[in-house]
N, C-alpha and C positions, 0 to 999 in steps of 0.2 A: 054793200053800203055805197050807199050813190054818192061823189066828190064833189064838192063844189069849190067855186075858182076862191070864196072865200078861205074857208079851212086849207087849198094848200097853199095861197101865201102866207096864211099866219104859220103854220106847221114849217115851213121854208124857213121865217123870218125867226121863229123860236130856235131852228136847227144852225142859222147862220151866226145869231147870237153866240150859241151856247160853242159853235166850230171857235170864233174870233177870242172867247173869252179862255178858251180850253189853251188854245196856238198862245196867247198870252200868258197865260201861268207858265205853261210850258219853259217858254222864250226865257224866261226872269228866274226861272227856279234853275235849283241847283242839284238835282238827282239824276240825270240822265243815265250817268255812272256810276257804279257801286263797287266799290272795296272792300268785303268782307273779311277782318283775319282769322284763321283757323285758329283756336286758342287752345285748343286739346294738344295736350303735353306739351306745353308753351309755359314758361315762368317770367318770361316778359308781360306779366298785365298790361302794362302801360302802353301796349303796343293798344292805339286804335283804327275804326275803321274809315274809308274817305271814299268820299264819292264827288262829282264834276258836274259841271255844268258846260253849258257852251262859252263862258266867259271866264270861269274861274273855278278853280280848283282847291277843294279841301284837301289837306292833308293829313292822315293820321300821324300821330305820336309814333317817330321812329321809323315811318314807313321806306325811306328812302334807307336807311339800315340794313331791310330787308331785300334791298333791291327791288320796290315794284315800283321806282320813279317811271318806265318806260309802260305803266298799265295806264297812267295818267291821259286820255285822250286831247287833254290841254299841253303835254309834255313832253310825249313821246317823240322821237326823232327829229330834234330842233334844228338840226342840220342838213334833211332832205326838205327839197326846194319842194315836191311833191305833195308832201304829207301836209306841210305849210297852207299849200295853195288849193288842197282839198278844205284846211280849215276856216279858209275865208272865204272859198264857197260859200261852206254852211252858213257861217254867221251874217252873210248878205242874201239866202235864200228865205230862208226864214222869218227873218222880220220884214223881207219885202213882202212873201206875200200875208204878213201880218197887217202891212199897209195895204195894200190892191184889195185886202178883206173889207176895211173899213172902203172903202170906194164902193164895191161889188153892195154892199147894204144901202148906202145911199142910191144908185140904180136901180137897187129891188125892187125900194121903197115906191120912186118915182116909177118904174114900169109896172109896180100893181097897181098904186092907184090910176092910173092911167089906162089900166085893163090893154096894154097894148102886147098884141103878140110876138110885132117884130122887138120890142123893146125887151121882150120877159126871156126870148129866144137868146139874144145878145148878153142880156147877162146872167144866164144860164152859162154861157160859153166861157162868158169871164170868168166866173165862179169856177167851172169847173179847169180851167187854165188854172187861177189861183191854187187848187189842191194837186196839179202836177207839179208845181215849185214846192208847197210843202212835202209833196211826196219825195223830192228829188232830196232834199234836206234832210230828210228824216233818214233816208237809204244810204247820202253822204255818209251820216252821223254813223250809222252803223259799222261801214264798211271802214271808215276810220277806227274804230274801236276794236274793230276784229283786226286792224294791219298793226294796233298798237299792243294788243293781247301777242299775234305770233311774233312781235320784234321778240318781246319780255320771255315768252319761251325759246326763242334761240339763245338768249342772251344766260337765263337761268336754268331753261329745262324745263319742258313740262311736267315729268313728275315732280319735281322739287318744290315745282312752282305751284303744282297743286294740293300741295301738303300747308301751304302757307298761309295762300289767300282762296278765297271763291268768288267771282267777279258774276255781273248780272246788270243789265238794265233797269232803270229805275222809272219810278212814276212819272215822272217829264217826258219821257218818249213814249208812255205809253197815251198821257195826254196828247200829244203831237200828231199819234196813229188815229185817237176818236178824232181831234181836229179834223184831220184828212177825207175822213170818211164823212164826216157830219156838210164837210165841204159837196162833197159828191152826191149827199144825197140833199143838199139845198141846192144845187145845183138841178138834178133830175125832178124836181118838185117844180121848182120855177118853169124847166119845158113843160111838165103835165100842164101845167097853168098855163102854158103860153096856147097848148093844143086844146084845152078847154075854151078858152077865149075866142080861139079862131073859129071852133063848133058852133058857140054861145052868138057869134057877133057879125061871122064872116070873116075873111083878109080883108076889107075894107068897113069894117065897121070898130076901125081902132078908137080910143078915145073915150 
């Protein structure tokens, strides 16, 4: 099936859309983390489950009883300067290139209709700049949560600790990950466009 420079800027502009609005739920919701409690042979019902977000934290009934204050990726290690300045990475990486996404559409916009190739090339590049800050974010966010999971097994033990709870990733990162990707590949759409243009028009026949 033969391409044309229409189809992939719409196809770009439908994948850019759906990256900005994915990176947005993402950012605002509150699942990233999940705290599942084991309730097999447990008589504490009351005890429930909590999961995180990058801004705030739910707490299950009783959880901090249990000791898994330190699963909390909002909580864990309030005291290393580290752990800290990992989390303000995150929270500045991510909603910036939640902004630079909104920029990277309006340039789209104006480098298709403009059919220009230096213009389509350019933010192509921006684009795909934007999805290595949400990448880096996303990788932060991880790699926090893994340093806050082994605090809470030194602290309690792993097998103790895995009779408890069952911890796991939530829908928000996995939004974050299609974001990423949806970036990249609006990103590699906009070059095709940009290298159709140049076939279609010449390097001087921008405009």
């Amino acid at each position: 099936m033969k391409l044309s420079f229409s189809s992939l800027v719409i196809t770009a502009g439908i994948f850019g859309i759906l990256s900005f609005a994915f990176l947005a739920t993402a950012i605002g919701s509150d699942y990233w983390y999940i705290i599942e409690v084991n309730r097999t042979n447990r008589t504490d019902t009351d005890v429930s489950d909590s999961h995180s977000g990058l801004w705030i934290t739910y707490e299950g009934m009783h959880s901090y009883a249990c000791g898994l204050s330190h699963l909390k990726p909002m909580s864990f290690l309030d005291g290393c300067l580290y752990s800290i300045n990992m989390h303000s990475a995150i929270v500045v990486l991510l909603p910036l290139s939640l902004v630079l996404l909104v920029f990277g559409g309006i340039c789209g916009l104006i480098s298709s209709l403009a059919r220009s190739p230096a213009l389509l090339t350019g933010t192509a590049s921006y684009l795909i700049l934007c999805s290595v800050l949400t990448l880096s974010g996303v990788s932060l966010y991880i790699s926090y949560s893994q340093q806050a999971l082994a605090e809470t097994e030194r602290l309690v033990g792993a097998e103790r600790l895995s009779e408890v709870v069952s911890t796991s990733f939530g829908w928000s990162l996995g939004l974050a990950w299609l974001s990423f990707c949806l970036e990249v590949l609006t990103g590699l759409l906009l070059l095709l466009a940009a290298r159709l243009a140049t076939l279609q028009h010449g390097p001087q026949g921008q405009g």
